[in-house]
DOROLO-601786 format. One line per 10 residues: their letters; for each residue x negated, y negated, z negated of N, C-alpha, C. Coordinates in pm, 1 decimal. Atoms other than C-alpha are relative to their C-alpha. Example, Ala and Ser with C-alpha at 12.3 -4.5 7.8 and 13.67 -1.06 7.14 Angstrom:
BEGIN
as	-89.0,119.0,0.0,-1230.0,450.0,-780.0,-90.0,-120.0,0.0  82.0,119.0,6.0,-1367.0,106.0,-714.0,77.0,-109.0,-73.0;
END
This chain:
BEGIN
xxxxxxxxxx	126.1,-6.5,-69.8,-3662.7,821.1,-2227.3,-2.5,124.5,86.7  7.5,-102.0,-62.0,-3730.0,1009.3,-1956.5,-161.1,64.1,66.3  167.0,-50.7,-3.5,-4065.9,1244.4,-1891.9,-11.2,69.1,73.5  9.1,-99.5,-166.5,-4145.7,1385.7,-1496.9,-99.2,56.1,-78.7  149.0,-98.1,14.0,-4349.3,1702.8,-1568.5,-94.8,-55.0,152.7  43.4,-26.1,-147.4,-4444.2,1658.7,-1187.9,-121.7,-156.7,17.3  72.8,97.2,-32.1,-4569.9,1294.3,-1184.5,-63.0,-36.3,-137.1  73.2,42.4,121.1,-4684.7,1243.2,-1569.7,-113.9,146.2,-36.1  110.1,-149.1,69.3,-4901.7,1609.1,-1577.9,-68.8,49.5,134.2  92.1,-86.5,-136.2,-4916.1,1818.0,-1241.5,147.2,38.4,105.9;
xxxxxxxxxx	-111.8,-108.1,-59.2,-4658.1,1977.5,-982.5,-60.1,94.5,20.3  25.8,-127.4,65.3,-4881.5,2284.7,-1026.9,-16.0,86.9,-156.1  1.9,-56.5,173.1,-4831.1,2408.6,-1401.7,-67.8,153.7,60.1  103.2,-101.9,-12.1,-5109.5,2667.0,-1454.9,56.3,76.6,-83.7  -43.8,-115.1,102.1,-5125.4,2944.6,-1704.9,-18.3,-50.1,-120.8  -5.3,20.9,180.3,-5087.1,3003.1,-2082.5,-78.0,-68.8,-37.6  129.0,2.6,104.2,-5436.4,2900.4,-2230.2,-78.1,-94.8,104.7  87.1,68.9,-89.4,-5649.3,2645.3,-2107.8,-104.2,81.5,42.7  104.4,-126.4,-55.8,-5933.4,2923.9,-2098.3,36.7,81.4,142.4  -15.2,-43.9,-117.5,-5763.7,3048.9,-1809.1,39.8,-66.3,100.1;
xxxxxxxxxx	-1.1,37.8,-148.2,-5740.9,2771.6,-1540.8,50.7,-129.6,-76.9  -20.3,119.6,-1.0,-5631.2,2431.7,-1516.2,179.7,7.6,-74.4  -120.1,51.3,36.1,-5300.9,2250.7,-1632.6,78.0,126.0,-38.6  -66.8,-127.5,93.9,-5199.3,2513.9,-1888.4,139.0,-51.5,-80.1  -108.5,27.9,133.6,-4885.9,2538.2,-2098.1,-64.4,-45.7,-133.3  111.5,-0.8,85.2,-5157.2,2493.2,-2380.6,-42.7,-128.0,-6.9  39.0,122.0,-58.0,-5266.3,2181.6,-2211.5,138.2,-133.5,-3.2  -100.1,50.8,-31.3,-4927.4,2054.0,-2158.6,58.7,-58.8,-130.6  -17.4,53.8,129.9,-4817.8,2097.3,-2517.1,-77.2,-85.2,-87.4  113.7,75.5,46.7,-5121.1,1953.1,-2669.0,-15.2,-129.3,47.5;
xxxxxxxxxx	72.4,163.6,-97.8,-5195.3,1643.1,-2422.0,175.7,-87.0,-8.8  -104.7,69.9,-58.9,-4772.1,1573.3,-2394.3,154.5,32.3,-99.7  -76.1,2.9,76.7,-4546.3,1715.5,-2558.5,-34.2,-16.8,-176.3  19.8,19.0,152.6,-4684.1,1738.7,-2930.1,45.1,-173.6,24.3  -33.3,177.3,24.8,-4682.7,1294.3,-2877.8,159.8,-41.1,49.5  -137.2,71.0,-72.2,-4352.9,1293.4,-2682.5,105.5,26.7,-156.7  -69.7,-54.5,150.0,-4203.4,1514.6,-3013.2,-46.0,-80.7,-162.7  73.5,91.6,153.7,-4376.8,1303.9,-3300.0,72.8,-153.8,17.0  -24.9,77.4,-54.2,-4244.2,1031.5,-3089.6,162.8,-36.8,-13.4  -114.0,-23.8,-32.9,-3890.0,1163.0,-3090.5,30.7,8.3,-167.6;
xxxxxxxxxx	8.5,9.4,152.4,-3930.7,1184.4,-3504.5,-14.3,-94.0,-68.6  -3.5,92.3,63.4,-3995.1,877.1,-3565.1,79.0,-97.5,91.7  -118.0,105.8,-67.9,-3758.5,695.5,-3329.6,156.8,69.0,-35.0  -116.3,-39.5,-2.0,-3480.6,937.1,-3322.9,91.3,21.7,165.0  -54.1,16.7,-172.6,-3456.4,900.1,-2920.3,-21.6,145.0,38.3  61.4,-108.6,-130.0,-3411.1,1227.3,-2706.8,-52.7,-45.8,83.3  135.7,-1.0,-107.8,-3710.3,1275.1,-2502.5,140.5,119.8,120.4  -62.7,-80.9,-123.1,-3515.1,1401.2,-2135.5,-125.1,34.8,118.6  138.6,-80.8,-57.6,-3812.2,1639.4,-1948.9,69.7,44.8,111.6  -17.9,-10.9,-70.9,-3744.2,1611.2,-1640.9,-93.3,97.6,116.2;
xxxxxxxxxx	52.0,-147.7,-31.0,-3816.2,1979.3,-1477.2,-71.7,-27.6,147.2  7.2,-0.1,-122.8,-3837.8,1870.6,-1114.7,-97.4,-65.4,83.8  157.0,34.0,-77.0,-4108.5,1808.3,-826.2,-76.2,96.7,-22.0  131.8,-52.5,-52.9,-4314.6,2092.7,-880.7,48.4,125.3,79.0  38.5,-80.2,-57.0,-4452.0,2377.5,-729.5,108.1,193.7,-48.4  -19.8,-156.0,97.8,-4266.5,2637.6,-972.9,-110.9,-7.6,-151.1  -5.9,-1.2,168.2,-4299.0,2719.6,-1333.9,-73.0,145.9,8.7  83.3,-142.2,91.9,-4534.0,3030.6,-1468.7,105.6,48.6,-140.4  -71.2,-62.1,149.5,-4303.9,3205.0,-1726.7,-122.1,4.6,-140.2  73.1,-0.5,94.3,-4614.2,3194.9,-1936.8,-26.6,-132.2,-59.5;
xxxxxxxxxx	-23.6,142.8,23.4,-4645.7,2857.3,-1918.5,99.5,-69.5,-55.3  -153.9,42.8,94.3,-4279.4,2757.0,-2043.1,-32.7,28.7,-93.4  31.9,-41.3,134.8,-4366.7,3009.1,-2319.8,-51.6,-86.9,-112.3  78.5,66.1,69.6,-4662.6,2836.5,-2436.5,52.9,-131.6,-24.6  -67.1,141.0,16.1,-4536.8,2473.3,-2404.7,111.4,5.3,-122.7  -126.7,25.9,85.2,-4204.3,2486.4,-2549.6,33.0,131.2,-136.3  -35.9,-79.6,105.9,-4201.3,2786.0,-2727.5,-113.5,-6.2,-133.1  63.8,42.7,59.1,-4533.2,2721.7,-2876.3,26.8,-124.0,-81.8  -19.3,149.5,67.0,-4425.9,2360.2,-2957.9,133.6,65.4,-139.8  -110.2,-43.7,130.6,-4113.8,2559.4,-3157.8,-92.4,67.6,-102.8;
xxxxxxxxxx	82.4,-92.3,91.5,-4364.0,2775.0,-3362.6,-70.5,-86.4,-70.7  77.4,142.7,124.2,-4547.1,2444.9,-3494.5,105.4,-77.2,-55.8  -98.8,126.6,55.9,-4259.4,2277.2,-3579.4,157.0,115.6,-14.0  -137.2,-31.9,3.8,-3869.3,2383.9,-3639.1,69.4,9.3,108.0  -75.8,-3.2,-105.3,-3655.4,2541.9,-3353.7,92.6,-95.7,11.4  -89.9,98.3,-11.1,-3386.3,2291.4,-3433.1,-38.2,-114.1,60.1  93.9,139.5,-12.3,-3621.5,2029.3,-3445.6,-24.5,-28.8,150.1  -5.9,-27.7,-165.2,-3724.1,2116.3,-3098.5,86.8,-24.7,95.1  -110.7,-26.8,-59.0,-3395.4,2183.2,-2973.4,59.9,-186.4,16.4  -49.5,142.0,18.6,-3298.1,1834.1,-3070.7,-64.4,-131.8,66.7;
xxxxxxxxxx	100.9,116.8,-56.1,-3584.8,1641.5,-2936.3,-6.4,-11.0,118.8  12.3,-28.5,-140.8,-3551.2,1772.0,-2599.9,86.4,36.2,33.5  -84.6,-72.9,-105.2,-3307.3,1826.2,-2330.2,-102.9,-6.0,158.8  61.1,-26.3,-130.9,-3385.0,1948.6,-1975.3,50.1,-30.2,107.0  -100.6,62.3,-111.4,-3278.2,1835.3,-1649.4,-94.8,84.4,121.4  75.4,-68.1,-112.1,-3347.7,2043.8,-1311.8,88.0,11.5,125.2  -126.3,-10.9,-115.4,-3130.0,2006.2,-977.1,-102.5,155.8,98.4  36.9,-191.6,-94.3,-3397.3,2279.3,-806.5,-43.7,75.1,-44.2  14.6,-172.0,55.6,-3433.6,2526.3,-1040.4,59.3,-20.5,-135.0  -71.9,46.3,102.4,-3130.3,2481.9,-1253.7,19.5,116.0,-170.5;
xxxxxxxxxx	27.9,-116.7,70.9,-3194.4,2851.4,-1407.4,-111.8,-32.8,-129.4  124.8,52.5,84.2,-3504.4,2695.4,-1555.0,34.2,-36.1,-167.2  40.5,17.4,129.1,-3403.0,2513.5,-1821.8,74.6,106.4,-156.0  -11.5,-100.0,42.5,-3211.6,2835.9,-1953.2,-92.9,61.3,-58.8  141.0,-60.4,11.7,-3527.7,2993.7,-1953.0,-80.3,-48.2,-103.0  40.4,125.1,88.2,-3679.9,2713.0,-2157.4,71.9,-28.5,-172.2  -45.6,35.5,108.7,-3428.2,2693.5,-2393.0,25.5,158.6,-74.8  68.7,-162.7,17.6,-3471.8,3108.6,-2461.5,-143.8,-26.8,-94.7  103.0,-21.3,45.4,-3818.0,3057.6,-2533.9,-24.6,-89.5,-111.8  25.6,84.9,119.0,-3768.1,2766.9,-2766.1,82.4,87.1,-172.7;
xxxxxx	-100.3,-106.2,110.1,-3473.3,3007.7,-2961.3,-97.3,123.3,-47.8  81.2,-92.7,35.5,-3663.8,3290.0,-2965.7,-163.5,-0.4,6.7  159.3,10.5,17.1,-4049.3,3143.5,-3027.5,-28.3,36.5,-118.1  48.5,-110.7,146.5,-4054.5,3311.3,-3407.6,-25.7,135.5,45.9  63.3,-141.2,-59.4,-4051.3,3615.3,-3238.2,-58.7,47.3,80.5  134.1,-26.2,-66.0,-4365.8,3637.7,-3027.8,-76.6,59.8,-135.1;
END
């Protein structure tokens, strides 16, 4: 399965916290990923999150999303449920996969 951030959410990803503006990492995890990952637990299918079409990524925003989604659940777990795909900002899912490794330590 494959999941456009750009056409299934926003091609502007906002900030951390929904309290601070629209289409939050906060928002993102909650409304998309928590069901795509519950989803990926009881099928066993990698979910492929397809990075591309937007505007740019908020480093706070990745945080919250994915690294948040590791802090409710098991980094492995995480790690396993998701791969990333990005042809224009291939740095990204580096970045992404950082914040999922190191989301115990926030």
């Amino acid at each position: 399965m494959i999941f456009s951030v750009a056409r299934e959410f926003t091609d502007t990803p906002g900030p951390r916290y929904r309290k601070q503006g629209k289409f939050s990492g906060e928002e993102f995890r909650e409304l998309f990923l928590e069901p795509l990952f519950k989803q990926y637990m009881l099928s066993g299918t990698k979910i492929e999150i397809d990075l591309d079409g937007v505007y740019g990524y908020p480093t706070s925003f990745l945080e919250e999303a994915f690294g948040g989604l590791a802090r409710k659940h098991s980094v492995q777990d995480v790690q396993d449920a998701f791969s990333f795909i990005s042809q224009e900002q291939p740095g990204i899912v580096d970045e992404i996969m950082a914040d999922i490794i190191n989301a115990n330590a926030q």
